[in-house]
N, C-alpha and C positions, 0 to 999 in steps of 0.2 A: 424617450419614447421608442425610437428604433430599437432596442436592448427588449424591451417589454414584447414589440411586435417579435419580435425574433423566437423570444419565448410562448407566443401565444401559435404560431407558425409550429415551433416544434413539438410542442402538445396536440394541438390537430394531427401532426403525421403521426405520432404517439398513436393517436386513439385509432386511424387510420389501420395502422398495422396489427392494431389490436383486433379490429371487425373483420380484417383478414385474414387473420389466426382462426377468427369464429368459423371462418367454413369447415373444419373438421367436423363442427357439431350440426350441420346440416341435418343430417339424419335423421337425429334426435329430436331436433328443433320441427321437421314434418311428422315424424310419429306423433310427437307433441301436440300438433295440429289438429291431427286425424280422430287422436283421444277428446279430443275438447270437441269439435265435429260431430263426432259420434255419442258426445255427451248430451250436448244442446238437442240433436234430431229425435236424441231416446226422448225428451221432455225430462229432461235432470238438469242438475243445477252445476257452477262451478263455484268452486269456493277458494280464496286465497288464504296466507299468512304469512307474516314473517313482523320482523323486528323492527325498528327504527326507520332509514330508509326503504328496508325491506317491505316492511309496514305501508311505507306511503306507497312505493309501486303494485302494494296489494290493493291499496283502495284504489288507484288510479285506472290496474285494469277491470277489475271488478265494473269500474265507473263505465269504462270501455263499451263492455257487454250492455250493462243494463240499459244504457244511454245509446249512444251510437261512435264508432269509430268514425271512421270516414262518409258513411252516406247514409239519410234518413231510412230507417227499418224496425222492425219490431223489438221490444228489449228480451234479451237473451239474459233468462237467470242466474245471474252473479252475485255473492258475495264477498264482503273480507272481513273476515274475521278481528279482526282490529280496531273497528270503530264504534263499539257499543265498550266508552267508559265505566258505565255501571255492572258491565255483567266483568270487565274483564279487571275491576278492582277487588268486586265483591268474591269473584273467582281466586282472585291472586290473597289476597286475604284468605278464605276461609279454604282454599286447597292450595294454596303456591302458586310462584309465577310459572312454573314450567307445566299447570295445567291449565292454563287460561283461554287456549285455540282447545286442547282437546276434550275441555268437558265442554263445549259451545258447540263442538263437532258432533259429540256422541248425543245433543238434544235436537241438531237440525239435521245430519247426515244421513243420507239412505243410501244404499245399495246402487249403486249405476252413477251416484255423483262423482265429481273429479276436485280432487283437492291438488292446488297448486299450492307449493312450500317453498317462499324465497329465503336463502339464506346464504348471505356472502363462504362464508364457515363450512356451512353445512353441516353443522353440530351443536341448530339452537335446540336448547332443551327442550324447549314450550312446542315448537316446530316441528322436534323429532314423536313427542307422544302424541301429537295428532296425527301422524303418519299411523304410529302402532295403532293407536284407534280407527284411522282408518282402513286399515288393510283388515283389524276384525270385523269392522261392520262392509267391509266389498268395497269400499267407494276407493276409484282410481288415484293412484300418487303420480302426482309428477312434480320433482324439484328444480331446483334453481338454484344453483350452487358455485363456487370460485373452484378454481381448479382441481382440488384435491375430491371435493365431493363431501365429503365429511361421512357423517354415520347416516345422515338424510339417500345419501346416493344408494346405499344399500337396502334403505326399506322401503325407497321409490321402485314403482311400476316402470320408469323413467327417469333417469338423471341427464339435466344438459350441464355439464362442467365446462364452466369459460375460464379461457385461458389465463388466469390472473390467480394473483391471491393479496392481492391490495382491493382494497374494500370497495374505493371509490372508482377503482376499474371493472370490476365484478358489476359493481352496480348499474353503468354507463352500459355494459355490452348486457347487462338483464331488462332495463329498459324497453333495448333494440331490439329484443327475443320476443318481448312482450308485445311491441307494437305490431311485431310480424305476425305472430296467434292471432293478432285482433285482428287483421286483411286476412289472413285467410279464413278464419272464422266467418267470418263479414260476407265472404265470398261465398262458400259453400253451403252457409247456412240460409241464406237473407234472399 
């Protein structure tokens, strides 16, 4: 049991040093805010995506918005692109998987909305052409990405790149990115 604790002890300092590494993206992470802020008071919408885990942190904060973070308030227009099985089977079928977020985007996206794009990589296919779809119809990118950024960082409005390129570290500090947007969303807006 002590050998186990010992290891549980040095994955917290792990992850520790990890979120400490995160203050370089400070910045990024308030611009970030500011566009999501400025998304909700125009009366537009935000929109998630991404893959797998990526996938579930999209429905989660999405969930955030529409529901309430931290204190009862009005639901703030959120989606994620992720949870309608029907449109993203019959999409991945009859146009591929790599159009499944961006033909879903070019039927609900308007001008002034904010597309948030999780992606460990940051070089999901599916991920990347809803960017390109949305930078033609105006609606704001911001990604979420592991270190390097991928090909998402460069047609983002916005890239936060956390200091990792292991999946499940990337994922833990996009989490903590997330819940931050949602306090100060919460705040600013509510």
């Amino acid at each position: 049991m002590p050998e186990l604790q010992n290891h549980i002890v040095e994955g917290l300092r792990d992850a520790s040093r990890r979120l400490v590494a995160l203050e370089k993206e400070a910045p990024a992470i308030a611009q970030a805010a500011q566009m999501l802020i400025d998304c909700f008071r125009a009366g537009r919408k935000v929109i998630f995506c991404g893959n797998g885990g990526s996938a579930a942190d999209s429905q989660h904060l999405a969930a955030e918005f529409m529901g309430r973070y931290l204190r009862d308030r009005r639901p703030l227009p959120s989606l994620s692109l992720t949870v309608d099985t029907s449109a993203l089977t019959a999409i991945g079928n009859d146009y591929g998987y790599d159009h499944v977020f961006s033909r879903q985007l070019r039927g609900i996206g308007c001008a002034g909305d904010v597309l948030v794009g999780i992606s460990t990589s940051g070089n999901s296919a599916n991920v990347v052409h809803a960017f390109e779809v949305a930078r033609e119809l105006g609606i704001g990118r911001i990604a979420l990405t592991g270190q390097g950024g991928g090909k998402l960082a460069a047609l983002a409005d916005l890239a936060i790149r956390v200091p990792s390129t292991r999946t499940n570290e990337v994922q833990e500090m996009h989490i903590t990115i997330g819940h931050m947007l949602c306090g100060f969303v919460e705040d600013a807006v509510c």
